[in-house]
N, C-alpha and C positions, 0 to 999 in steps of 0.2 A: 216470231219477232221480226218486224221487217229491215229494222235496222241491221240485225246482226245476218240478215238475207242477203242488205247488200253489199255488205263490209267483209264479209266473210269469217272464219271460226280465228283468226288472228289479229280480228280488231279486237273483240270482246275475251273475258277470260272463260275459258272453255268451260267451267260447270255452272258458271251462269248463263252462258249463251245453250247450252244443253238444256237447262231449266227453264227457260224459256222458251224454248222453240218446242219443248213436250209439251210446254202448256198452251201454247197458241195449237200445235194440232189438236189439242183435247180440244179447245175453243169452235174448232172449225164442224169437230165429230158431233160435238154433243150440241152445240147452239145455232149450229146453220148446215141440218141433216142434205139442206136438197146442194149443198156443197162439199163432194167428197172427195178426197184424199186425192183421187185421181184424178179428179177433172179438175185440180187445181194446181195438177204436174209438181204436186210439192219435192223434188229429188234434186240430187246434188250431182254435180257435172266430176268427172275424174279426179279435179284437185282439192273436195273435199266441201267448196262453197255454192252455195247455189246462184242457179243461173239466173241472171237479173230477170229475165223476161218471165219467167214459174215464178220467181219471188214478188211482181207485180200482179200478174195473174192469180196467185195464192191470196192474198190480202184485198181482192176488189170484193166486194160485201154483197148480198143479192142485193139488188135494187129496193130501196122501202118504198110500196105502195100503199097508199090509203085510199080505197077506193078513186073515188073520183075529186077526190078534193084539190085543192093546190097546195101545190109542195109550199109547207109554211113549217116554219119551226122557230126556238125562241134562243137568247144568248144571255150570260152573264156573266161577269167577269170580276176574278178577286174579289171573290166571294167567301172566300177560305179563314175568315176570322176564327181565334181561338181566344177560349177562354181568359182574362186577362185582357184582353185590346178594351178597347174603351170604345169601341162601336161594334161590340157584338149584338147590341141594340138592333140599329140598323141591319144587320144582317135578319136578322129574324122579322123584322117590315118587306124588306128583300124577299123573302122567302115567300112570306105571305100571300104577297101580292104576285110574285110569279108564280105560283100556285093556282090563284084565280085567273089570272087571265090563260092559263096552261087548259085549265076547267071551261074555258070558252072559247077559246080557237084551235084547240083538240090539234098540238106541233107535232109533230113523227116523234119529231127528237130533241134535247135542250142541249146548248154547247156552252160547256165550261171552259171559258177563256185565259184559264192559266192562276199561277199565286191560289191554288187552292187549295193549300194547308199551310195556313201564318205560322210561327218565321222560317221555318227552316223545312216546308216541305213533311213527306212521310215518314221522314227517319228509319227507315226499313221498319216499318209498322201498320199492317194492316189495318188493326183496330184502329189507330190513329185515323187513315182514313173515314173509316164508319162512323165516329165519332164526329168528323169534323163535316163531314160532307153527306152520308145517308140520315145521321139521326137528324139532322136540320134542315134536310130536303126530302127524300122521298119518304123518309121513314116517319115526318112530321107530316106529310102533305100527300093524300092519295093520288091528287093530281099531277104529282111530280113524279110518279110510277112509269116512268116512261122511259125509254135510253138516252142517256147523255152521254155523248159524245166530249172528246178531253183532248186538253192539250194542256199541258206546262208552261210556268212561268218562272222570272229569275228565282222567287223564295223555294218553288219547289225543289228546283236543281241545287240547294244550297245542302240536298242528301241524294241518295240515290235514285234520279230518276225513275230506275228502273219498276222501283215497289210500284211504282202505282201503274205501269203497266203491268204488272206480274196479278195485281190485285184484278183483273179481270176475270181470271180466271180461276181466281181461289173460292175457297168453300165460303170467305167472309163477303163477300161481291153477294149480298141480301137482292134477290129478284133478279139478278143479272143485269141491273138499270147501267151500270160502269161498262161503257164501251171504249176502250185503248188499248187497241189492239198491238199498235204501234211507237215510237217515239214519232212517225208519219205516216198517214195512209189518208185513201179516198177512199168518198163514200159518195153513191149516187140515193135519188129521190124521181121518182114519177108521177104525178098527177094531173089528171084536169089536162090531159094532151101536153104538157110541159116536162120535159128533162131537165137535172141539174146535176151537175159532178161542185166537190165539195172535196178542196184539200185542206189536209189539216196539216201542218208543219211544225217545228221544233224553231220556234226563231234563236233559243240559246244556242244553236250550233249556226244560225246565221250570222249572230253578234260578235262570235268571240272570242266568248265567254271565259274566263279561266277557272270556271266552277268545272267546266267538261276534263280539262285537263287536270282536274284533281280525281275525280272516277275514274275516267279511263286511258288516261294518257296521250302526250302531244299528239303522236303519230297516229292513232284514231280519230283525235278530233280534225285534224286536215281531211284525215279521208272520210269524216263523216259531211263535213263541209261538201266534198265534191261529191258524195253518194247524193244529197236530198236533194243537192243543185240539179244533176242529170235526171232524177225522180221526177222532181217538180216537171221540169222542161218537157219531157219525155209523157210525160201524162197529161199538160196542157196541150202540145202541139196534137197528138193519137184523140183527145175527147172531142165527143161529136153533138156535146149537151150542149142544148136550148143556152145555157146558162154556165159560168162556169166562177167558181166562190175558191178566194186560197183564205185561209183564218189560222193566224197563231197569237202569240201573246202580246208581241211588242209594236208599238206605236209604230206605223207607215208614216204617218205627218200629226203634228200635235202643237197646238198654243197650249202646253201645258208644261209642267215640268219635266217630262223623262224627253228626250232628243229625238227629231225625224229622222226615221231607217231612213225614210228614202235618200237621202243627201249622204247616208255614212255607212253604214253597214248594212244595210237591205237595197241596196242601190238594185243586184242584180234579181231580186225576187220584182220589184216597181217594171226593171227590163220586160220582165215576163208578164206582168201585169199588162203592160201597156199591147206587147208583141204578140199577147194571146185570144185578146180580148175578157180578160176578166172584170166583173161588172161591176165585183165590191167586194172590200178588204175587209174585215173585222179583227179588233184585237179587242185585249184589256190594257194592263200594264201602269195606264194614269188611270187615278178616281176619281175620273168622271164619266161624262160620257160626250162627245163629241163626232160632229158630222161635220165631214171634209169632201166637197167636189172641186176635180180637177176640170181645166178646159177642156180635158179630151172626154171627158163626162164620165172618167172613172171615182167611185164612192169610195169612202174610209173612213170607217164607223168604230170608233172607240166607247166601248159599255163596257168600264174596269168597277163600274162603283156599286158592286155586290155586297161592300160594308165599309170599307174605307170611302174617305173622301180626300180630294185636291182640288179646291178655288181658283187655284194659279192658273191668271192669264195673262198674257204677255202681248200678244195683236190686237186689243182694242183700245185706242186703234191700230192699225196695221203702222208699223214703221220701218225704218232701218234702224234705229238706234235699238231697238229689241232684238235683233238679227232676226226680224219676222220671214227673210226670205229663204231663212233657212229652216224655220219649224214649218211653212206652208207653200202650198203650189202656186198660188195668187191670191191679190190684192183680196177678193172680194169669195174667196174660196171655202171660207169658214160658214157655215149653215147655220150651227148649232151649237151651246154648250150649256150644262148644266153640272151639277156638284153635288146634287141631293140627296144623289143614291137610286137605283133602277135600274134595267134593265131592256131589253132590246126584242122584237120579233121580224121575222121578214116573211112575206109570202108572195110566191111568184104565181100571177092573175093568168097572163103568159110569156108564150116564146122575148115578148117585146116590152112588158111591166111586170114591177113589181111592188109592191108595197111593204115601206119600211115606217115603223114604229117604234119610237122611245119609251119608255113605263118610268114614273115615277114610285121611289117606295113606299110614300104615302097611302097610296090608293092603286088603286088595278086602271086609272084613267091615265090617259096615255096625255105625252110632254110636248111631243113634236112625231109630226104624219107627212111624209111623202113620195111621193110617183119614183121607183128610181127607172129609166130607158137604158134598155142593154146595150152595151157597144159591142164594136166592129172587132178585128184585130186591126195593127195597124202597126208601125214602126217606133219603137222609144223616142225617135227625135219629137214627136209630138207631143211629148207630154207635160211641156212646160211652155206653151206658145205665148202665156202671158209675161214671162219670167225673162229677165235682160241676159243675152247670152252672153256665156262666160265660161270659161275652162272648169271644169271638175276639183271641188276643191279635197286633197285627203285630208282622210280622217283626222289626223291632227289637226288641218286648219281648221276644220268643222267646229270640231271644241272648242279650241280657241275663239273662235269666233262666238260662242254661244257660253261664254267664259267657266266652260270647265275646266278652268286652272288652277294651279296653286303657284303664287309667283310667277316663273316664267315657264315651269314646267305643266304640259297636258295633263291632267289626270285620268288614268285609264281603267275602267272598268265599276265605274261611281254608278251606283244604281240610285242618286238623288245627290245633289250638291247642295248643302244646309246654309250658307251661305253668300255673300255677294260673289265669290268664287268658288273654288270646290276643294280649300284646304280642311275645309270638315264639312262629309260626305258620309253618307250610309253606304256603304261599298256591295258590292256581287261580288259573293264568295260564299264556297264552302264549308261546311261546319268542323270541318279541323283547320281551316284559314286563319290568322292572325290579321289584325291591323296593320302589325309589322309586313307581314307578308304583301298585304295589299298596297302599303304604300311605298313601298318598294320596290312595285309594276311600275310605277314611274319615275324611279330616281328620287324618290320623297324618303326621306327617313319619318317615322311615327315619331310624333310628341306624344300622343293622349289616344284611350280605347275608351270610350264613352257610354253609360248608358244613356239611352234614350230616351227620355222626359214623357209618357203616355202622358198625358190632358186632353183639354179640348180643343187645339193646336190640328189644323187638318193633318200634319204628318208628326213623324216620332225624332224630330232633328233637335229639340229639347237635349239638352245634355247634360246627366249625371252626373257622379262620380267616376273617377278614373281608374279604373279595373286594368291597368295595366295592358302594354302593347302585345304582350304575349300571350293574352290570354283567347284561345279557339274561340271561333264563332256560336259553336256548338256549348260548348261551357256556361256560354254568358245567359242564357236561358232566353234570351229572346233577340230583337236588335244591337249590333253595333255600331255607335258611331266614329268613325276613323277623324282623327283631328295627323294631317300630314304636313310636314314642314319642308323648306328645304334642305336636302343632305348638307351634314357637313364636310366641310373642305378637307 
């Protein structure tokens, strides 16, 4: 487990961090023989935690070659529909069709971009995964027999992370296709004379989040925050690939409903973007899919719409009165945007192109095609050269400004704001979390715990009946919508 590598045996609780780190050795012994034990310095220094540099070194993966091809592989995002949602539909056109084109341009690997088991994640349930995610991809599709590579989204974290790491390595992980090794780690790719390093990150621990602080408590999640931060850093600056890819769940920049990291809480991952030369960002998080370049000609490609959908657009046209300058880099930055549901592939030609591709779920024929040119590294100050200079604004103002309020108070940790403000919100949390709980992160008292109105409504902000403020996330069987007020006096 690389998290609990860098955090050491007093982040995590000792017979899970033990349970885990037996089964990534088994992982290492039995699925990547020509890396052993030793030559990946797996041991613990005097004070009982291992040393960051064996814990980096233990977790770098052999290089996947495919003979001579080009390193290409495919992405989809919030794909994790369950039974019940109202677009399991669409999930299964999803599947299809990246199935066919998996059948035609032969990826190393497919990467799942988070929210892959709706609403609340794995719930410590293996089967749940297999269920949600093997029998409706690989298990449905020979084509999809392939390793997928994983990362986490806000639904999953709403249970223990950890299952669906631990699921790599169980007897239920059918073909070994589930590759998460980590809550973060890189993986490199070789073809056709081209390198690329490929980091996978944990953006709930870059967000925030108060779902982390319900698993494993504050004082982990700070030092989990500064563990990935130095990770991330530390394995950008050291990579010597052609190419170099960071990919987690949450939106970098977005004309959509969920808020741009880069302005608020992923400010410092964009730093390293820009400082590193990373060439292009992928998340899921909104359901759509979306293409964003910067002036310094760095990419951010949003493909969340694996079965949900979100229409929401807010910059066209581009204004201020939408606070467009804070969902995007510039005027004229936005590429792309669709809603229809699909999928993404990219394959690097070489050192200096590559080619990216949108899929529609209708058909295996692709929505939007183009060149992406690798950058430089270069200094953060360049990466808003179009943008009116102006002081940094916190995170508070950020919201404010992009009206997640409720009356005069922020609302903090809204995983969707349901209307003109965000005193009824589908909240990040938990599944022992309350409404109460949640609205109470920001001085709001709870009026109403909401169910969610499924239809034909692109999201679930539809409101039910009132199940009561104290009733667990977990309880309500699916979404909650928080209706918060202001405290009384």
């Amino acid at each position: 487990l690389h998290y609990a590598a860098l955090a050491g045996p007093s982040q995590f609780p000792t017979a899970q961090m033990g349970r885990v780190a037996m089964l990534s050795c088994l992982r290492f012994c039995v699925c990547f023989g020509a890396l052993s034990l030793a030559s990946a310095s797996w041991t613990s220094g005097s004070d009982g935690e291992v040393d960051d540099r064996d814990a980096q070194s233990a977790i770098q993966l052999p290089a996947m070659k495919q003979a001579d091809a080009p390193p290409t592989f495919l992405l989809v995002g919030d794909q994790g529909c369950t039974k019940g949602h109202h677009d399991v539909k669409r999930q299964g056109k999803v599947a299809a069709a990246l199935a066919s084109v998996a059948a035609e341009v032969q990826p190393s690997h497919i990467v799942a971009l988070g929210d892959n088991i709706y609403d609340s994640g794995a719930e410590g349930k293996f089967d749940l995964i297999k269920q949600v995610w093997y029998d409706k991809f690989p298990g449905a599709h020979e084509a999809l027999r392939r390793p997928w590579h994983i990362v986490q989204g806000n639904h999953d974290w709403r249970s223990d992370p950890m299952t669906q790491v631990e699921f790599t390595t169980s007897s239920a992980n059918e073909g070994g296709f589930w590759e998460y090794p980590a809550l973060w780690y890189k993986k490199s790719m070789e073809g056709a004379g081209v390198t690329v390093d490929i980091f996978y990150i944990d953006t709930m621990i870059w967000t925030g989040s108060g779902s982390f602080n319900s698993h494993f408590g504050g004082t982990t999640f700070s030092q989990a925050q500064d563990d990935q931060e130095n990770w991330l850093r530390k394995g950008l600056q050291a990579s010597r690939a052609d190419w170099k890819i960071v990919i987690g769940h949450h939106v970098m920049y977005s004309d959509s409903e969920h808020h741009s990291g880069a302005f608020l809480d992923m400010r410092k991952v964009k730093d390293m973007i820009d400082t590193y030369g990373v060439a292009l960002w992928f998340n899921g998080h909104n359901h759509n899919q979306e293409v964003v370049k910067d002036d310094a000609g760095h990419w951010y490609i949003t493909t969340g719409n694996g079965c949900k959908r979100d229409s929401t657009e807010y910059c066209s046209p581009y204004s201020a009165a939408q606070a467009c300058h804070l969902r995007l880099p510039g005027e004229n930055s936005k590429k792309f945007f669709d809603h229809k549901g699909g999928f993404a592939s990219i394959k690097f030609l070489s050192a200096a192109e590559a080619e990216l591709v949108l899929y529609s779920a209708k058909s295996s024929s692709s929505i939007y095609t183009t060149t992406v040119e690798n950058v430089a590294a270069g200094p953060p100050s360049r990466a808003f050269p179009s943008q009116p200079k102006m002081p940094p604004l916190t995170a508070r103002e950020v919201l404010a400004a992009m009206n997640q309020t409720c009356g005069s108070s922020v609302v903090v940790g809204a995983a969707e704001c349901c209307e003109r403000d965000c005193c009824k919100s589908i909240p990040d949390m938990s599944v022992n979390q309350t409404c109460a709980d949640f609205c109470g992160r920001s001085g709001l008292s709870c009026a109403a715990a909401l169910a969610p109105a499924i239809g034909s409504s692109d999201e679930a902000c539809g409101a039910g009946g009132d199940l009561g403020c104290g009733l667990a996330l977990g309880r309500a069987g699916g979404d909650l919508v928080c209706r918060c007020a202001a405290a009384a006096a």
